[in-house]
C-alpha positions as a printed Julia matrix, in Angstrom:
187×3 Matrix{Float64}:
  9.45  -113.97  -38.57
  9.19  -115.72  -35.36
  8.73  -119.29  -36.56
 12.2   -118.38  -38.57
 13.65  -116.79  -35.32
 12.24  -120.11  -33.45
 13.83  -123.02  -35.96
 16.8   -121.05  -35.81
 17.51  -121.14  -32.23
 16.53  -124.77  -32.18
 18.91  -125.51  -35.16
 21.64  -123.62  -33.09
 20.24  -125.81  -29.95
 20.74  -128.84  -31.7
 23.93  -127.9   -32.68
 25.56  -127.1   -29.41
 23.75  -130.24  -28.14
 25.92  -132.39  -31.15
 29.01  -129.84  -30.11
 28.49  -130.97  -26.16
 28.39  -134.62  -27.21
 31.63  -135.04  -29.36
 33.39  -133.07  -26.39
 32.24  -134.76  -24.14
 32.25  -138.27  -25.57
 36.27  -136.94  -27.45
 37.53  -135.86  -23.21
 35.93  -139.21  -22.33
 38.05  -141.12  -24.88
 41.11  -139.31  -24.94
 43.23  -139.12  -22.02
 43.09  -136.31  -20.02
 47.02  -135.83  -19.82
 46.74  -134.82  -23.61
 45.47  -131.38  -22.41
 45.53  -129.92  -19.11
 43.11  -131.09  -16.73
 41.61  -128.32  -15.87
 41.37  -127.19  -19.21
 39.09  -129.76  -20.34
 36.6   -129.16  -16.8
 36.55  -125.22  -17.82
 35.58  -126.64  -21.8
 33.06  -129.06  -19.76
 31.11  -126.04  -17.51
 30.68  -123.82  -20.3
 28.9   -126.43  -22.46
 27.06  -128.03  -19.38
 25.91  -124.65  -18.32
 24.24  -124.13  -21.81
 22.01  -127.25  -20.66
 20.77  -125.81  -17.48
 17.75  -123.38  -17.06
 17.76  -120.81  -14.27
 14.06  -119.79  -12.91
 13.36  -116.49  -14.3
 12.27  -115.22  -11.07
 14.77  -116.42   -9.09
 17.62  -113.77   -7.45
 19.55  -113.73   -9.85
 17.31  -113.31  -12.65
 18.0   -109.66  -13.26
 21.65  -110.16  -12.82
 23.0   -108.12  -16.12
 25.94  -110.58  -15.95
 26.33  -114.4   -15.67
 28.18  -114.97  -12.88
 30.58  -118.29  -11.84
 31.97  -118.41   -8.93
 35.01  -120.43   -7.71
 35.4   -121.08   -3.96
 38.37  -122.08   -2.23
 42.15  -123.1    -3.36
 41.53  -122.29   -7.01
 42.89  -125.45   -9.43
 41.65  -123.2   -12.35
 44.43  -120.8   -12.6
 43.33  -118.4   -15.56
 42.22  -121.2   -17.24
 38.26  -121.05  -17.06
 38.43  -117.07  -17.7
 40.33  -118.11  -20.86
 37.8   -120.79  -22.29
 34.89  -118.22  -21.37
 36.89  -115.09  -22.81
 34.28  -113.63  -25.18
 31.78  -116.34  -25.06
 28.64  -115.57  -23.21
 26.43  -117.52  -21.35
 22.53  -117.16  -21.51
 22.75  -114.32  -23.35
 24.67  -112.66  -20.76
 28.59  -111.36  -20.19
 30.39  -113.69  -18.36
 32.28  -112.85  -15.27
 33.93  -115.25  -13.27
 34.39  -114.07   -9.54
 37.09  -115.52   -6.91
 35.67  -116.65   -3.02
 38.88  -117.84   -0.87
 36.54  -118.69    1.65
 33.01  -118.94    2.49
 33.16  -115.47    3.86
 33.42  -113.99    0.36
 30.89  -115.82   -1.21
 28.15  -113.92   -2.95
 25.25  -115.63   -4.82
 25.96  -116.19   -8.79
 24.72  -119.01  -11.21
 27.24  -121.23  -11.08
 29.9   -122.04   -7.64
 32.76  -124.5    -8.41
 33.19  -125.93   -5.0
 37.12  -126.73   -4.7
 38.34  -129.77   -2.74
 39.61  -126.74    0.25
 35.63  -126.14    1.36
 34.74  -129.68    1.62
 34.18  -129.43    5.52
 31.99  -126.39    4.57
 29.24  -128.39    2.55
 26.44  -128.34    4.24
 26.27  -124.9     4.74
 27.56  -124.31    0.94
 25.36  -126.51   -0.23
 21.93  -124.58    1.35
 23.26  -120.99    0.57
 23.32  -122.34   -2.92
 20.21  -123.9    -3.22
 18.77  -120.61   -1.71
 20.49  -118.42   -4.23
 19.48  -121.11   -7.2
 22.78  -121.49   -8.1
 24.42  -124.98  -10.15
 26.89  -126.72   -7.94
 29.86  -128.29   -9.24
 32.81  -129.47   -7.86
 35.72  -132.23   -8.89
 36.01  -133.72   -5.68
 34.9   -138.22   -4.68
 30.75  -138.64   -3.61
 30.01  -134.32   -4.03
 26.95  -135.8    -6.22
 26.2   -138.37   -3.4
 26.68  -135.67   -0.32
 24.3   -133.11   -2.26
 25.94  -131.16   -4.94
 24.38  -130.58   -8.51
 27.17  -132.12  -10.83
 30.66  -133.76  -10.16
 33.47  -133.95  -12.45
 35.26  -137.46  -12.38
 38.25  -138.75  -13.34
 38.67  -142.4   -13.9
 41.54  -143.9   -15.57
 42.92  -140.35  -17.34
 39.27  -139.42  -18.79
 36.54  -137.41  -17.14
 33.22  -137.94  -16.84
 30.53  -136.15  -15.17
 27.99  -137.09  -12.23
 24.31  -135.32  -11.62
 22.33  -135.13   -8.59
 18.67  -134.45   -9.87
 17.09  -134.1    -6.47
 19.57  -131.15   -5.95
 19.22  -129.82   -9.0
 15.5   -129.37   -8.27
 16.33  -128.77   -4.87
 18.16  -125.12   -6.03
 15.01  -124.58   -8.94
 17.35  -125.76  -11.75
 15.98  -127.39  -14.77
 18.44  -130.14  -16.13
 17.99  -130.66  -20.0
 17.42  -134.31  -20.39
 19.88  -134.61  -23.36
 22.16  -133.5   -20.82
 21.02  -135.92  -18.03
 21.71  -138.94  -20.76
 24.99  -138.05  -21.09
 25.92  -137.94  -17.09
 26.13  -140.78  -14.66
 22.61  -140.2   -12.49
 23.03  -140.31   -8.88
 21.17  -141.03   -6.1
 21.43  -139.31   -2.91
């Protein structure tokens, strides 16, 4: 029973990891004004957050929910509570929760960073690694400055950019499939 229980959750492992990749490699050869921009970076955290393992003792380990935070001027709209409507994350509900500014930030799993909290960084950036939480933000050199994983457009496709030391900086294990598929920076 668990050997079955095993091969089934790797066949359904491989088969978001195929999923991920024709997304992914689909945004990157379609142009982005097809669909909304920010459509297709929602579509790209949920399936990126699938490759990324949270320590199980870390704070927000017994968190009942899986929580993503946006901070700042939100570019999202409704739009990443629509692509996660119903779909959960880790085996968890997923609630997305709102920070105008650093003031209201509380610790989740994942913190969009939006281009308004820039000047914040540094002290974003070691609240998060505190709180173990995947850093990800759309906005030039986040990757190079310290953040987990950048979203990039160039010429109307996006791509993706990953910081390993932070990653491992804020306890986060990266799946290597996922690593192949993003542009590996060094800080």
């Amino acid at each position: 029973m668990d050997l079955q229980r095993t091969l089934l959750e790797r066949m359904l492992k491989l088969f978001s990891l195929v999923l991920l990749t024709l997304v992914l490699v689909h945004s990157g050869m379609a142009p982005a004004q097809k669909f909304e921009e920010y459509e297709i970076k929602s579509e790209f955290i949920y399936k990126i957050i699938k490759y990324v393992d949270w320590p199980g003792n870390g704070p927000l380990s017994a968190s009942p929910e899986f929580t993503i935070g946006i901070l700042g001027d939100n570019p999202f709209e409704d739009k990443i509570e629509n692509t996660i409507a119903d779909r959960p994350l880790h085996d968890k509900p997923v609630r997305v929760m709102k920070f105008p500014s650093l003031k209201d930030f509380r610790p989740c799993h994942v913190l969009f960073v939006c281009h308004s909290q820039m000047r914040n960084l540094p002290e974003i950036l070691d609240l998060c690694e505190r709180s173990c939480t995947l850093t990800i933000a759309d906005t030039p050199r986040f990757a190079h400055r310290g953040g987990i994983l950048n979203l990039v457009k160039e010429a109307n496709h996006i791509h993706f950019e990953i910081n390993l030391e932070a990653a491992e900086k804020s306890h986060l294990v990266l799946d290597l499939r996922l690593v192949k598929l993003g542009r590996v920076i060094q800080r």
